[in-house]
C-alpha positions as CSV (number, residue, x, y, z in Angstrom):
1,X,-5.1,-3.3,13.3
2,X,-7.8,-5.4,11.8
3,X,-7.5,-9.2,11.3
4,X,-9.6,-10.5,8.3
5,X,-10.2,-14.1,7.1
6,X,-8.9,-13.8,3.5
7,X,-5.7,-14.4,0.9
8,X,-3.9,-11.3,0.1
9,X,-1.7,-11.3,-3.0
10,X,0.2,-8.3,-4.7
11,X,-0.1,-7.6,-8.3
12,X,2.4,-5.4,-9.5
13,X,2.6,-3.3,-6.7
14,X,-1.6,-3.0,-5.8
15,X,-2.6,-5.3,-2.9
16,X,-5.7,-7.4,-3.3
17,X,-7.8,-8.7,-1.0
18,X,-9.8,-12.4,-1.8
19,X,-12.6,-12.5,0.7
20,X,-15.2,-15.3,1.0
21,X,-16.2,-18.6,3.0
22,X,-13.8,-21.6,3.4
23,X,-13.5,-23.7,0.5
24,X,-14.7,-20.5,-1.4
25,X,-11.2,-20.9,-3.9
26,X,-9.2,-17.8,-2.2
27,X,-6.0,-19.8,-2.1
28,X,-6.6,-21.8,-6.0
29,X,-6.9,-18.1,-7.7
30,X,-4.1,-16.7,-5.1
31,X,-2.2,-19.6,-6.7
32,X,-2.8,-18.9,-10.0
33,X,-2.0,-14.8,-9.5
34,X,1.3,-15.9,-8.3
35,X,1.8,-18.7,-11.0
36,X,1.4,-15.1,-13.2
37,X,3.6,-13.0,-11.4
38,X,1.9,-12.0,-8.4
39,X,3.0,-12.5,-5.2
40,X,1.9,-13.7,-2.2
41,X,1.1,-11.7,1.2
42,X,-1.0,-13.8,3.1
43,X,-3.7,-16.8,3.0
44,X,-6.1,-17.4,5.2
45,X,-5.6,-14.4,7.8
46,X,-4.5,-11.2,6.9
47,X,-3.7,-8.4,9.5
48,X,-4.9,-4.6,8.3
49,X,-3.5,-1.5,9.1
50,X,-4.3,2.1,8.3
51,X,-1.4,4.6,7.7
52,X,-3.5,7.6,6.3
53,X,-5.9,7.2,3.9
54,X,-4.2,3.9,3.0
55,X,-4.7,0.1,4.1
56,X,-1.6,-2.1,4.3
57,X,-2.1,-5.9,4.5
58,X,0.5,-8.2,6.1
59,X,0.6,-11.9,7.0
60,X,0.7,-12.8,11.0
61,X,3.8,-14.0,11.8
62,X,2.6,-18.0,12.5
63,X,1.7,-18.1,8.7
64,X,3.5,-15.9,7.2
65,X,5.1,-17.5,4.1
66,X,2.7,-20.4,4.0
67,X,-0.2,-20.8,1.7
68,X,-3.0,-23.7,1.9
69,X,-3.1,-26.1,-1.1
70,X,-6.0,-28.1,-1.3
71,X,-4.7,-31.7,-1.6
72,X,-1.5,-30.9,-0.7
73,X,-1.6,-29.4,2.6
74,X,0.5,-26.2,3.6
75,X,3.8,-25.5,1.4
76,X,6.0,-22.4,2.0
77,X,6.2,-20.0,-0.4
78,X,8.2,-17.0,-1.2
79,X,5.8,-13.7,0.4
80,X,6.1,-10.4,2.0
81,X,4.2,-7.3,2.7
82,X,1.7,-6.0,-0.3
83,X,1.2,-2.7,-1.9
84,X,-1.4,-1.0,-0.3
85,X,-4.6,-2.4,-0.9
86,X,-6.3,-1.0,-3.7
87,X,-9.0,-3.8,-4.6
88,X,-11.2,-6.5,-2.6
89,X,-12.7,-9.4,-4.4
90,X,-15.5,-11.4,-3.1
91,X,-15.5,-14.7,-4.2
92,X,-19.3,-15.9,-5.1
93,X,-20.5,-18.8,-6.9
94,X,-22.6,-18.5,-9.9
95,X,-23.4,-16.3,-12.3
96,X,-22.2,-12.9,-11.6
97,X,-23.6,-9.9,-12.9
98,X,-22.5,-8.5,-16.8
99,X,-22.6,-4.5,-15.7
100,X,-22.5,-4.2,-12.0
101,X,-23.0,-1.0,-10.3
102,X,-19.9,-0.2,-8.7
103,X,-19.7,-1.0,-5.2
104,X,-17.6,-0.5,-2.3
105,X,-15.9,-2.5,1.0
106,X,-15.0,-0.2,4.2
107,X,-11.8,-1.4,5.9
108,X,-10.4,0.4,8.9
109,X,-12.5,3.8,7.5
110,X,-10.8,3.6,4.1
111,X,-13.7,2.6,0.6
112,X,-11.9,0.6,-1.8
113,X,-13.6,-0.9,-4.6
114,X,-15.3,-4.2,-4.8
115,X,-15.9,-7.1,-7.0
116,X,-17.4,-10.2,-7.1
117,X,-16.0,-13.2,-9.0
118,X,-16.4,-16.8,-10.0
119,X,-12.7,-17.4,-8.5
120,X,-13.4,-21.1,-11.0
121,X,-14.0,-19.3,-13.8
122,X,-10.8,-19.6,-16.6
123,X,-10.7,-16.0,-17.0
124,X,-10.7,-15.5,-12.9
125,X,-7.4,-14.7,-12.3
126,X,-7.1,-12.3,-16.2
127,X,-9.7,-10.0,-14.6
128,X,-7.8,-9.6,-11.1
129,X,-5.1,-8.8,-13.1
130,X,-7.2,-6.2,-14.9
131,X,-9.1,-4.6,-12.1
132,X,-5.8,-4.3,-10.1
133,X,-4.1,-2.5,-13.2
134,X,-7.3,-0.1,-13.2
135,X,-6.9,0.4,-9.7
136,X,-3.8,1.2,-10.2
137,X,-4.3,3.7,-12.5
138,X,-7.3,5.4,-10.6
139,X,-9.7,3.9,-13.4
140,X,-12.0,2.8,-10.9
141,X,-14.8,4.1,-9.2
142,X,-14.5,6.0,-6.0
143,X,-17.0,6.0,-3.3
């Protein structure tokens, strides 16, 4: 098992994995997934496991079912285990690139696509919920 700093949310049945610094906006875009149907897994830790060729994210048990608002403090939410993660998403801030050549993160042995986002842009949380639908699908690129 690997222990990450991240938010992990499940769109639709494909687990996604928000990485980046503190204050980086994990838990606002997690926020707004789940305000669009997503659902949440974990925030701020998230525990990795391998079963095959696929990762599984779950929340450690001292936060599970809790998610940081910023302003607010932590609120309970409704959250269990994830689809098997299909897509990580490094939060930057900045401009990010138009036509990025695809790249990769290696978690527990196992390449799963990567992309880096604006998680402040409007249109943030539309292309997680794009990218995991082409994960989904095998429409992205495989290492």
């Amino acid at each position: 098992m690997l222990l990450v700093h991240g938010t992990c949310v499940d769109v639709a049945g494909v687990g996604v994995l928000l990485r980046g610094p503190p204050g980086a906006g994990k838990s606002d875009l997690a926020l707004r997934l789940i305000d669009g149907g997503a659902r949440l897994v974990a925030d701020d830790q998230v525990a990795l496991s391998r079963d095959g060729g696929n990762v599984h994210p779950s929340a450690p048990a001292t936060i599970a079912g809790l998610i940081e608002v910023r302003g607010i403090g932590p609120l309970k939410m409704p959250a269990g285990p994830g689809g098997a993660l299909r897509l990580v998403v490094d939060l930057v801030h900045g401009p990010v690139e138009r036509m990025p050549e695809p790249e990769f993160a290696d978690l527990l042995g196992v390449s799963l696509p990567l992309m880096r986002l604006d998680p402040f842009e409007a249109s943030a949380a539309a292309k997680v919920r794009l990218a995991a639908g082409a994960a989904a699908q095998g429409l992205l690129p495989a290492a």
